[in-house]
Structures are given as structure tokens and as C-alpha cells.
C-alpha positions as CSV (number, residue, x, y, z in Angstrom):
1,X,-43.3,3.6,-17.9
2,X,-45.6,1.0,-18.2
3,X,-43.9,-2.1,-20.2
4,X,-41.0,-4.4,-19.2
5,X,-41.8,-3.9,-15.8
6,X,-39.9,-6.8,-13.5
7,X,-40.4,-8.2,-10.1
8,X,-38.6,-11.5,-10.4
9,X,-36.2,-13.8,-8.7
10,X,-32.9,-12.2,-9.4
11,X,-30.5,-14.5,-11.5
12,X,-27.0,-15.3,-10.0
13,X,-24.8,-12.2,-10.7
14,X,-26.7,-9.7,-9.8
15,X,-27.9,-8.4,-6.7
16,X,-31.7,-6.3,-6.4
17,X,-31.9,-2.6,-4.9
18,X,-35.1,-2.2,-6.0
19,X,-37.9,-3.7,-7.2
20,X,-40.6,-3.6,-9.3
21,X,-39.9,-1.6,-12.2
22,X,-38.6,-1.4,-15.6
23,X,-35.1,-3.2,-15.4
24,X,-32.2,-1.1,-15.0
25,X,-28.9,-2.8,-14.3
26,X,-25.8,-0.8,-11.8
27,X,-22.2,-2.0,-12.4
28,X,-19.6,-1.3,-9.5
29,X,-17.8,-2.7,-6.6
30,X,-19.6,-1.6,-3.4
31,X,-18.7,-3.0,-0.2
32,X,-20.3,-2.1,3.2
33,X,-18.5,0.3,4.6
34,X,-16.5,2.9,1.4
35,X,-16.9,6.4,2.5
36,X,-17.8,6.5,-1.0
37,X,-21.8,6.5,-1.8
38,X,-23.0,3.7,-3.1
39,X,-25.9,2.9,-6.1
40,X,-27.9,1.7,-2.8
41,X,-27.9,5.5,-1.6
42,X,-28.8,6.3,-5.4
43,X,-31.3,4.0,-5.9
44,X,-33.4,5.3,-2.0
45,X,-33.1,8.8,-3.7
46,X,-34.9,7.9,-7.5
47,X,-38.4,7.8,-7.8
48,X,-40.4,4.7,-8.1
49,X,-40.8,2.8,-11.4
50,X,-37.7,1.3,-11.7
51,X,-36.4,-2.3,-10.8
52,X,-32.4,-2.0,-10.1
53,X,-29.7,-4.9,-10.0
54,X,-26.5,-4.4,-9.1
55,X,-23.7,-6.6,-10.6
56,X,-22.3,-9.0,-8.0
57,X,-18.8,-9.9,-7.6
58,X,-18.2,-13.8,-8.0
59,X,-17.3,-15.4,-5.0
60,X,-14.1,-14.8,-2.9
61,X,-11.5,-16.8,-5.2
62,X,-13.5,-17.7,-8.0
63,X,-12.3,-14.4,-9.7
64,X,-8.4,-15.7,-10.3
65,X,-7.9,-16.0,-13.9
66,X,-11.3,-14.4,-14.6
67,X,-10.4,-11.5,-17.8
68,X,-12.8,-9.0,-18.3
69,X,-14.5,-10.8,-21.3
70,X,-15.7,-13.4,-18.6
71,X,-17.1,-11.0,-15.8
72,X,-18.8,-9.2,-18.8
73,X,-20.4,-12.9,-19.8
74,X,-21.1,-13.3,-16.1
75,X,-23.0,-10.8,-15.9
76,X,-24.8,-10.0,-19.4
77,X,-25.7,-14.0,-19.8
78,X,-27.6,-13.6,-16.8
79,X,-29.6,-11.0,-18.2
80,X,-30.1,-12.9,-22.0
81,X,-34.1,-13.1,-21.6
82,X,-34.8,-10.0,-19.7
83,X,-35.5,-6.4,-21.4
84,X,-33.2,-3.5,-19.6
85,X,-34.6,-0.1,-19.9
86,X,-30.8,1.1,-18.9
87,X,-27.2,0.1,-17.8
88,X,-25.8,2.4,-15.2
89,X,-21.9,2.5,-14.5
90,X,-19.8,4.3,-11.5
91,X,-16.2,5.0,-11.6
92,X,-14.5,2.1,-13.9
93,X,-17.2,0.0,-13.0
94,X,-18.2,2.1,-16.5
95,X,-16.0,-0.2,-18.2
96,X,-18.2,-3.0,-17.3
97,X,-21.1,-1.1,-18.3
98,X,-20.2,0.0,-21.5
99,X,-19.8,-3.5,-22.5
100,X,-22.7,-4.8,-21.4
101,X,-24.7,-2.7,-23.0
102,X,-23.5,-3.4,-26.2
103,X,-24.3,-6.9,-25.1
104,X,-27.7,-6.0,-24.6
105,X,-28.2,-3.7,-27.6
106,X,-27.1,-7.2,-29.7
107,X,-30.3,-8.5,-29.0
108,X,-33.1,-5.3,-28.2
109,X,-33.7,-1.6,-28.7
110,X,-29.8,0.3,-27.4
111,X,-30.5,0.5,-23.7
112,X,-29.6,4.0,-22.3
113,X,-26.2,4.2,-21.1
114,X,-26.0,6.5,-18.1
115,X,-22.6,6.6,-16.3
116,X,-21.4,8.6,-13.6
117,X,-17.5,9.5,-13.0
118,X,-16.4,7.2,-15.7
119,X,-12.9,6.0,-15.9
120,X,-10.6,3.1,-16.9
121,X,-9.4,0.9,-14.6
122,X,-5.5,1.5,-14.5
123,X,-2.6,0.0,-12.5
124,X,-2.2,3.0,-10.6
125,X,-5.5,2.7,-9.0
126,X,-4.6,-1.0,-7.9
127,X,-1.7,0.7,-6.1
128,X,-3.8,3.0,-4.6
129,X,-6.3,0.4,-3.3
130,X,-3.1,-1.3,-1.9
131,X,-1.4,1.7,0.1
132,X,-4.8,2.1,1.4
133,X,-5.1,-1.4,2.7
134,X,-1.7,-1.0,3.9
135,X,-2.1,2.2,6.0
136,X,-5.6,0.8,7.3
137,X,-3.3,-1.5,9.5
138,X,-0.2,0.7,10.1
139,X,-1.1,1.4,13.9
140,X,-0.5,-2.0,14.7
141,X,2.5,-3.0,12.5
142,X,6.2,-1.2,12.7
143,X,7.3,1.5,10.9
144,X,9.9,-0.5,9.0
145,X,6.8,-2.9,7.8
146,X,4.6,-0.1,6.4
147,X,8.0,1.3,4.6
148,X,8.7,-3.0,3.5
149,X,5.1,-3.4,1.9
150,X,4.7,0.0,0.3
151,X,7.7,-0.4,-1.6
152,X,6.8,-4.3,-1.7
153,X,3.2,-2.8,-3.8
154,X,5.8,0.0,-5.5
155,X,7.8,-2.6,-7.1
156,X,5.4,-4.8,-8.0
157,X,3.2,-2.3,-10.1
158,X,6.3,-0.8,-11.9
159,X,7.6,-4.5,-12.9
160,X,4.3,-4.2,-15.5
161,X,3.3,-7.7,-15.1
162,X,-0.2,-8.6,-16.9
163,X,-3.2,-6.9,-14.6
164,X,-4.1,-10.1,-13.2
165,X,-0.7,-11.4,-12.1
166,X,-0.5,-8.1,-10.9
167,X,-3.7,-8.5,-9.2
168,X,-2.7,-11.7,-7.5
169,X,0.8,-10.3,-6.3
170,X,-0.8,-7.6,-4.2
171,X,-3.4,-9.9,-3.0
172,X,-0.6,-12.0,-1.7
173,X,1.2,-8.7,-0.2
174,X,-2.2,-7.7,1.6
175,X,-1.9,-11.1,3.3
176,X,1.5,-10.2,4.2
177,X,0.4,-7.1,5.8
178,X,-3.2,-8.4,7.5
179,X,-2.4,-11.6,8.7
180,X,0.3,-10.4,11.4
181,X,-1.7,-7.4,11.9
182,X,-4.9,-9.2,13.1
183,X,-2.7,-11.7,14.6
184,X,-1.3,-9.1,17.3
185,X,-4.6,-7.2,17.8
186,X,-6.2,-10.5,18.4
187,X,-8.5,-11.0,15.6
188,X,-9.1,-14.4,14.0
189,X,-8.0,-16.2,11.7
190,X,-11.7,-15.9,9.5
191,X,-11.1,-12.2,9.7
192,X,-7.8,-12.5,7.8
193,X,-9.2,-14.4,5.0
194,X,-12.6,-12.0,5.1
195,X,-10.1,-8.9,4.6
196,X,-8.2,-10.4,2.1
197,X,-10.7,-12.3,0.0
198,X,-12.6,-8.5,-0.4
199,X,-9.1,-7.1,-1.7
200,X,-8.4,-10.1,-4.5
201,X,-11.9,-10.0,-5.5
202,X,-11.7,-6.1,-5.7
203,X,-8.3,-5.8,-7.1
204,X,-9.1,-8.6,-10.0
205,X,-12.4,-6.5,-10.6
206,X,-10.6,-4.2,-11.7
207,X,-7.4,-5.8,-13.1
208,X,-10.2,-7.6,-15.4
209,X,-11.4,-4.0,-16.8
210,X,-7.9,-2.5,-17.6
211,X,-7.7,-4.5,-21.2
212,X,-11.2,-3.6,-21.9
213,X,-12.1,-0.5,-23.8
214,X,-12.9,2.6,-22.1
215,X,-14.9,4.7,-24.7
216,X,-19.0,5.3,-24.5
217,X,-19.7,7.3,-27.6
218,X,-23.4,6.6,-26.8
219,X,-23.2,7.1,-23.3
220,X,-24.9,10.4,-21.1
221,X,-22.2,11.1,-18.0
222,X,-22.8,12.5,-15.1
223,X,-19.5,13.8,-13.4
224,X,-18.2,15.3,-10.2
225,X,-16.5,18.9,-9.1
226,X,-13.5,16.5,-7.8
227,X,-10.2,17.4,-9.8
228,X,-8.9,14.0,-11.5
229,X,-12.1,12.2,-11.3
230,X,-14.1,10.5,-13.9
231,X,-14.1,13.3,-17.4
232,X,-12.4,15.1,-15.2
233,X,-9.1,12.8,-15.5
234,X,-9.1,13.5,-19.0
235,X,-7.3,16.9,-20.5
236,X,-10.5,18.9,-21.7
237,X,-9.4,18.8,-25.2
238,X,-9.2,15.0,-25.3
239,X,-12.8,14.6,-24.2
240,X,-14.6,14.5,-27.8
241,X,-15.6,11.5,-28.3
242,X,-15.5,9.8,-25.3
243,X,-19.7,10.4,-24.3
244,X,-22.6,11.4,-26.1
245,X,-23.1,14.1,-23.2
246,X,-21.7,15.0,-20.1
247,X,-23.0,17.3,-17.0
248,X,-20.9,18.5,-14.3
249,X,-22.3,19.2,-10.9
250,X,-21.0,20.9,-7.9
251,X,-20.6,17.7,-5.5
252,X,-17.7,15.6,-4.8
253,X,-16.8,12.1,-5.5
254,X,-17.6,10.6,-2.5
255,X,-21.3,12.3,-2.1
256,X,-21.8,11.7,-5.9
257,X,-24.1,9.5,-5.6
258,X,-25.9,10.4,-1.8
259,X,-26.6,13.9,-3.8
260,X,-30.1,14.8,-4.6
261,X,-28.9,16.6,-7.9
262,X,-27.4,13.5,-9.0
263,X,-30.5,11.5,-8.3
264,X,-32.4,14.5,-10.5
265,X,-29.8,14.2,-13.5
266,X,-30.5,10.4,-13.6
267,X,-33.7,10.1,-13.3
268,X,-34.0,12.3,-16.4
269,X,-31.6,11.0,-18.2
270,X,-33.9,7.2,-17.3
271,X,-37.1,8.8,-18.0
272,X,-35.9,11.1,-21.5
């Protein structure tokens, strides 16, 4: 790999893991702190030759009203001058990826598409994300309370509002649920809008990908041995169609991408 090799300043959007190389752009939600790996821990286990950005969530409150079609021009109108070798998705960050490759391919040679545990981004999860916000504070709040905002979250997913009002509504609940929490274990009031500015950024991230589509029939996965994740989530006979190719390898969500299997699969599926 010798051409499109790029060591520049990184354009607003994106965030660099690695550098130089040829470009190769990541698209998730990390924050510091998931017990779930990270394309950071990917990207220290690849060999050299590769330049990686990671897609960068806009700032706390700029994503309100934001639909997918605008994170997707975010991100890919950043990257309008710049030759990508590849797109990388994780989870239903995949979403995201899928579309901005087809961005890219509009204007250069198809970049690879290389995605690992792809899945759509669903109401469900939101409500997941929320019951786990929820019971991160539940030492410090009253058994009634926990019982008050999990039904609160309950409710509001099975009213089907659009995924952004949706995504709104349990941003307001997680404020209902931090700011008393930190209130009695003495943290301040820049902690309560830190813990619930991550949550409405995250849970529009992903309210912005449920209308997009979640198909990658040029796509090469790279899937876990966790039941219900990724391919995985799909009944086997509904597969077809959904990636050019998929491998399976014995390693759980979470370690997906610490493992040094995964960082073999990817790096040949980068350098094929």
C-alpha cells in the first residue's frame, strides 16, 4: 500500500486513531469507559499502513432534530476530497457505514466495506440504553423510583413515537433519574449535564439510524459467538442477502474488537 497515503489535519467530524496511512474511516459511538472494545483497541492491534478516523458525534445538543440523512452528510461531506481505502462499521454504527460508503463510491473506486456485528438500530435498543442508565444510579435512588422510571422508559417506547421524539423523551427521563441521584451523592451540577448530554447524543445517534436502511450487499462482516448479536440477530435463513460474506469467530461481543483474530480477519479483509 503505497498511494493515498494521509497524514493530515483531521476535518471536523471525525476523530484520528491512527495515522499515516491509507485512509480508512470507523463509524460508532465509543465513549471512555463501555466494557465494550472500542475501534481504539482495534486500531493498537492492525499493522501499520493505515490512517483511521473515527466518526465523531456532534456536540452535546447540537444532535436534536438531526435525522440520519444529516449525520450521514456530517460525516461523508467532510471526507468529499479525500480518497478512503475502506469504511469500517461496529454494531448499528453499520448503518452509518453502509451509507457512507455509498457516498464515497459516488465519487471513487467502491471503498471496502468491512463491518463487524452489524445491526439496525431499533427502539428496543434505546430502551436498553435507558434501563441501563437507570440501574447505573439505583443504589442511590428508592426502590419506588427505579420501578417509576423503568415503566416511565416502558411506556414511552411502546407509545411508538417517531425515533427522535422518542429520543428526546428518554433523554428528559435520564434527567429525571440523574439529577436527584447526583444531587444526594453530592456531585455537581456539571456532572448532571455531562451524564445526560452523553445519553441524548447517544440515544439520537441511534434514533437517527433506525429509518435508514440496514442492508450491505457489498459488505464483508465479521461477527461474534454472542447469541442475538450482529448476523447473529437474524434467523439463519433470512441472512441471504444481507453481506457479501460473513465469518464467525469464537469471541464475544464485548472482546470483539480487543481480539487478535478479529484484528487478523480485518486486516485481510483491508489488505485483499
Amino acid at each position: 500500500m503505497t498511494e493515498n497515503l494521509v497524514e493530515q489535519a483531521v476535518p471536523v467530524g471525525w476523530t484520528a486513531l491512527s495515522q499515516p496511512g491509507e485512509l480508512v474511516v470507523a463509524c460508532d459511538f465509543a465513549s471512555a469507559g463501555r466494557p465494550i472494545a472500542t475501534f481504539t483497541d482495534l486500531v493498537s492491534l492492525l499493522p501499520p499502513g493505515f490512517s483511521v478516523w473515527e466518526s465523531a458525534p456532534p456536540a452535546f445538543g447540537a444532535e436534536s432534530g438531526m435525522d440520519g440523512a444529516a449525520h450521514v452528510e456530517r460525516w461523508a461531506g467532510a471526507l468529499a476530497t479525500l480518497p478512503v481505502r475502506a469504511v469500517l462499521g461496529f454494531c448499528s454504527g453499520s448503518v452509518y457505514a453502509g451509507m457512507i460508503a455509498d457516498r464515497i463510491a459516488a465519487r471513487q473506486p467502491r471503498p471496502r466495506l468491512v463491518l463487524l456485528d452489524p445491526e439496525p438500530a431499533t427502539p428496543a435498543m434505546m430502551l436498553d440504553f435507558y434501563r441501563e442508565r437507570v440501574n447505573r444510579f439505583a443504589s442511590v435512588l428508592a426502590p419506588d423510583e427505579v420501578a417509576a422510571a423503568l415503566r416511565a422508559g416502558e411506556d414511552s417506547v411502546a407509545a411508538s413515537s417517531p425515533p427522535l421524539a422518542l429520543a428526546a423523551r428518554l433523554r428528559d427521563l435520564c434527567h429525571d433519574v440523574v439529577a436527584p441521584a447526583c444531587e444526594r451523592v453530592g456531585l455537581p451540577g456539571s456532572r448532571v449535564t455531562e451524564f445526560v448530554g452523553l445519553a441524548g447524543s447517544y440515544l439520537h445517534w441511534l434514533a437517527a439510524a433506525i429509518d435508514l436502511p440496514a442492508r450491505w450487499p457489498t459488505a464483508h462482516a465479521v461477527n461474534c459467538a454472542t447469541p442475538g448479536i450482529g448476523l447473529r440477530s437474524v434467523p439463519p435463513a433470512d441472512r441471504a442477502g444481507l453481506v457479501a460474506s460473513a465469518r464467525y469467530l469464537d469471541v464475544s461481543h464485548t472482546d470483539l474488537m480487543r481480539s487478535p483474530l478479529t484484528a487478523r480477519a480485518v486486516a485481510d479483509l483491508l489488505t485483499e
